[in-house]
N, C-alpha and C positions, 0 to 999 in steps of 0.2 A: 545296735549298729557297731560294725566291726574295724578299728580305722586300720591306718596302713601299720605303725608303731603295734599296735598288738598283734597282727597278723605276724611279725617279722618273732615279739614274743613269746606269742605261739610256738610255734614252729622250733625254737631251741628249749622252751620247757616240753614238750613231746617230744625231744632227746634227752632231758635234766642236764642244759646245758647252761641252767640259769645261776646266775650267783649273787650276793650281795646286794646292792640295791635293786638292781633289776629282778630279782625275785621276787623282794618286799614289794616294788609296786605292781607284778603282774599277780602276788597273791590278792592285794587290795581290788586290782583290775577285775580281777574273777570273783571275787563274793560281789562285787555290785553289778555284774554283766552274763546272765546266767545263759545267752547265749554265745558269748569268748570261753568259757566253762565247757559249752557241752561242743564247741568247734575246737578246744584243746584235746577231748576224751577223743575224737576222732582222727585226730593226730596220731595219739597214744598209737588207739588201734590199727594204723595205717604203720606206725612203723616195727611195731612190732608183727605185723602180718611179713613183714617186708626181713626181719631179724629170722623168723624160722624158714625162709626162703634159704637161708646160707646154708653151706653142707658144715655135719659134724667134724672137729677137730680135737686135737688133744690138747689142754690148755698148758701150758710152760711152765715147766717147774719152778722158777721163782715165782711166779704168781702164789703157787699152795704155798712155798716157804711165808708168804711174806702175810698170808692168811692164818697161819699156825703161831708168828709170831705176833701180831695185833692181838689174839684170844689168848693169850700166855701158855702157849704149849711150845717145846724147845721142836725146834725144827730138825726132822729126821734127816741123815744122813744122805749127803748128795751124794745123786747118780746121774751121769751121763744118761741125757735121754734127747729123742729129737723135738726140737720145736715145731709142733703140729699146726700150732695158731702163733704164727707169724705177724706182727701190730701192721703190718702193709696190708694184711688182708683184709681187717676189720674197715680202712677207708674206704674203699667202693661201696660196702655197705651203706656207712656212714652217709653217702653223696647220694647213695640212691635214696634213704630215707629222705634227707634235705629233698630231692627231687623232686620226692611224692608228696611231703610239706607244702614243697611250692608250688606244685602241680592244684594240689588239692585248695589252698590258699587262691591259686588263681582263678580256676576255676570256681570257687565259690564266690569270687570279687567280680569273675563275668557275670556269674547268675544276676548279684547284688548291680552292679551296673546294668543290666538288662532291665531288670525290672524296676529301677529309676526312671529308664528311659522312657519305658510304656508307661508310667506314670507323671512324668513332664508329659510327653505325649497327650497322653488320656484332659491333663489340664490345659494343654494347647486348644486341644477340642473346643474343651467346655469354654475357654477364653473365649473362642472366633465364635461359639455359637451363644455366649451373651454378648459380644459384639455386634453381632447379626439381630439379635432381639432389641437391644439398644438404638440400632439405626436404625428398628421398624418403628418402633415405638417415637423416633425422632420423624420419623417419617409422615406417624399417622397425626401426632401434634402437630406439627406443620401442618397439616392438610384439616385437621380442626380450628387452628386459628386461621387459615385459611377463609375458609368456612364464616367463621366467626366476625372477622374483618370485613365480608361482603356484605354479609347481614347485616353488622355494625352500619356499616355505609348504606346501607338501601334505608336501616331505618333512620338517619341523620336525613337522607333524602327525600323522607318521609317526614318529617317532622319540618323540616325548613320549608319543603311548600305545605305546614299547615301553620307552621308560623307565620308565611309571607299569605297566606287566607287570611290569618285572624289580624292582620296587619293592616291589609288591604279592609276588613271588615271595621277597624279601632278606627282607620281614618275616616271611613263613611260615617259609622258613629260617629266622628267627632266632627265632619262638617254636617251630618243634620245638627246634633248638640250646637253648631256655632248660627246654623239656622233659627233654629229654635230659640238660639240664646234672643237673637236679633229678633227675631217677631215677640217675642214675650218683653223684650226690650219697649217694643213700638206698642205692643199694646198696652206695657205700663205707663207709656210714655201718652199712650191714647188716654187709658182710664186715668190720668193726673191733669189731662188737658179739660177746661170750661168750652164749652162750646154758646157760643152768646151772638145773639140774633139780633141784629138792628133794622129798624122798619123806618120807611121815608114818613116825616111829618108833613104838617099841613103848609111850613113854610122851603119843600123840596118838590120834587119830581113825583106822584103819587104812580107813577105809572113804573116805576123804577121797580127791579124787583129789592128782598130783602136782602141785608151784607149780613156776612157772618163773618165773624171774629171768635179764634182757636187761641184760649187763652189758658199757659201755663204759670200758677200761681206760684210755683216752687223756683221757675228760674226770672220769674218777676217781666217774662215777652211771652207775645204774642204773635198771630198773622190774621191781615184782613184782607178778605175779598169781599169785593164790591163792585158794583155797575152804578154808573153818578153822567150825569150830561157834562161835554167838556166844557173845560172854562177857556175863557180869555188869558191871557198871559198875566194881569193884573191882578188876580183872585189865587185862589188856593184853598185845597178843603185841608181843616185839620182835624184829628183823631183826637177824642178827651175821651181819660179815664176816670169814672167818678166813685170815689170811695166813703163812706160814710163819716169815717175817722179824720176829713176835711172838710167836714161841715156839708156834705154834697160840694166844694167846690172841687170844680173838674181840675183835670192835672193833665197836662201836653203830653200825646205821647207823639208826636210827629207829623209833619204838615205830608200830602203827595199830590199829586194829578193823576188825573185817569189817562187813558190812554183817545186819543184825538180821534180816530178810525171807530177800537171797541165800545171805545168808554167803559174799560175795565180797567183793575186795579187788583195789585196782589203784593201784598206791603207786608215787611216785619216791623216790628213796632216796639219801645221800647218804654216805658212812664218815666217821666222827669225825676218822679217821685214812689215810693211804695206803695203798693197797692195790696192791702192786707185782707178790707172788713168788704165782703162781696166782690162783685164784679159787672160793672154796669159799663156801657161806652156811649157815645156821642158824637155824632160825624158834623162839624159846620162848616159854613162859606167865610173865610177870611178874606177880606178887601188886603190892596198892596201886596200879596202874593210874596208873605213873608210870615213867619212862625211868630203866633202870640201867645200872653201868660195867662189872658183869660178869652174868653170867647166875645170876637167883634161884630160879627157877622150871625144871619141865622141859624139854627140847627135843625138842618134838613134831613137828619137819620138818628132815631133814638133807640136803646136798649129796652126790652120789655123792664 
């Protein structure tokens, strides 16, 4: 690359108009720029094309003098003679060289500037049309996370009503599970309960059917049903529990009345006392129609 500063160098070293510093740096210029080098050699030959353009003259007689006295020969005897080459004439020359210097200078700086240009150019191109591939590609991304996002969403939609399935499925499970819990409840509750039968004796109703009494040993109650003739308001039947570990003596668990219309009865029951070693009951008629410690009255319903 050829700047503006050596072009202008150029151009007076293709006349050896250079001197002193500016020559030492357009010599340096030229061994490291072998293209400033062969654009000076064309100079050269541009203006010396342009030097044998001039017509022949006769050079001036002090010129030979002053040639004869630099190589130490005594200068021959002056003669009137006319000046053929007159220093006015060698300036036109001089400008047209310079002319064709600049001419040729410039014209090589068009060239150089032209084909920058086509070269900016050429990478204008290539900008707009990796520009262009960059939007596609911004384009087709977009239209893949597009894509992408719908899918995303169908399968979230997908998932939440199998979620809201296996939701709807955990709660069904879990109220059979509270089902189940309950009847397994009741039938442990079933298999811990006695079930204990009392039959009318010979001092009750013999026509009476049997009571049965559901008797849980763990929470120390029971319940009795029964059918018994009703009483007068001065009587009352009481419920005895009899345990081995009192000797057989029975233990209260609660006076009732039957009912006046049924003559039924459906009593919870509670023992005064512990009831540990078996489970046997006892139904009697209490006179006074008040709760006693031991039994007053017959017992008109016994336990096998």
């Amino acid at each position: 690359m050829i700047d503006e500063r050596q072009e202008e160098l150029a151009a007076l070293a293709a006349l050896d108009l250079l001197d002193g510093a500016d020559c030492a740096e357009f010599a340096a210029a030229l061994a490291r720029n072998p293209a400033l080098a062969k654009h000076v050699a064309e100079m050269r030959e541009t203006a010396c094309a342009l030097a044998h353009l001039a017509p022949c003259c006769e050079p001036p007689e002090a010129l030979k003098t002053r040639i004869l006295l630099s190589v130490g020969h005594p200068a021959p005897a002056a003669r009137p003679r006319a000046r053929l080459f007159p220093f006015p004439v060698v300036i036109p020359w001089a400008l047209a060289a310079c002319l064709a210097a600049v001419a040729a200078w410039s014209g090589e700086r068009y060239v150089t500037i032209r084909s920058e240009y086509a070269l900016l150019s050429d990478q204008r191109k290539l900008a707009e049309l990796e520009l262009q591939r960059v939007r596609n590609q911004m384009a087709e991304d977009q239209i893949l996370s597009q894509r992408q996002l719908a899918d995303n969403r169908q399968q979230l939609a997908a998932m939440s009503e199998k979620l809201a399935e296996a939701s709807r499925q955990a709660s069904s499970s879990l109220a059979q599970m509270a089902s189940l819990t309950g009847q397994l409840k009741v039938a442990n509750n079933l298999m811990r309960l006695n079930v204990v039968t009392l039959v009318p004796t010979g001092a009750g109703d013999t026509k009476m059917p049997p009571a049965v009494t559901l008797w849980d040993p763990a929470k120390q109650e029971g319940m009795l049903d029964v059918k018994l003739p009703a009483l007068e308001s001065d009587k009352v039947y009481q419920l005895w529990a009899i345990d081995s570990q009192y000797n057989n003596s029975p233990v209260s668990s609660g006076v009732f009345r039957v009912d006046p219309v049924t003559c039924t009865a459906c009593i919870y029951f509670r023992p005064d006392k512990p009831i540990k070693v078996g489970a046997k009951f006892a139904i009697s008629l209490e006179p006074g129609g008040a709760k006693h410690d031991k039994p007053q009255g017959p017992v008109v319903m016994l336990s096998d």
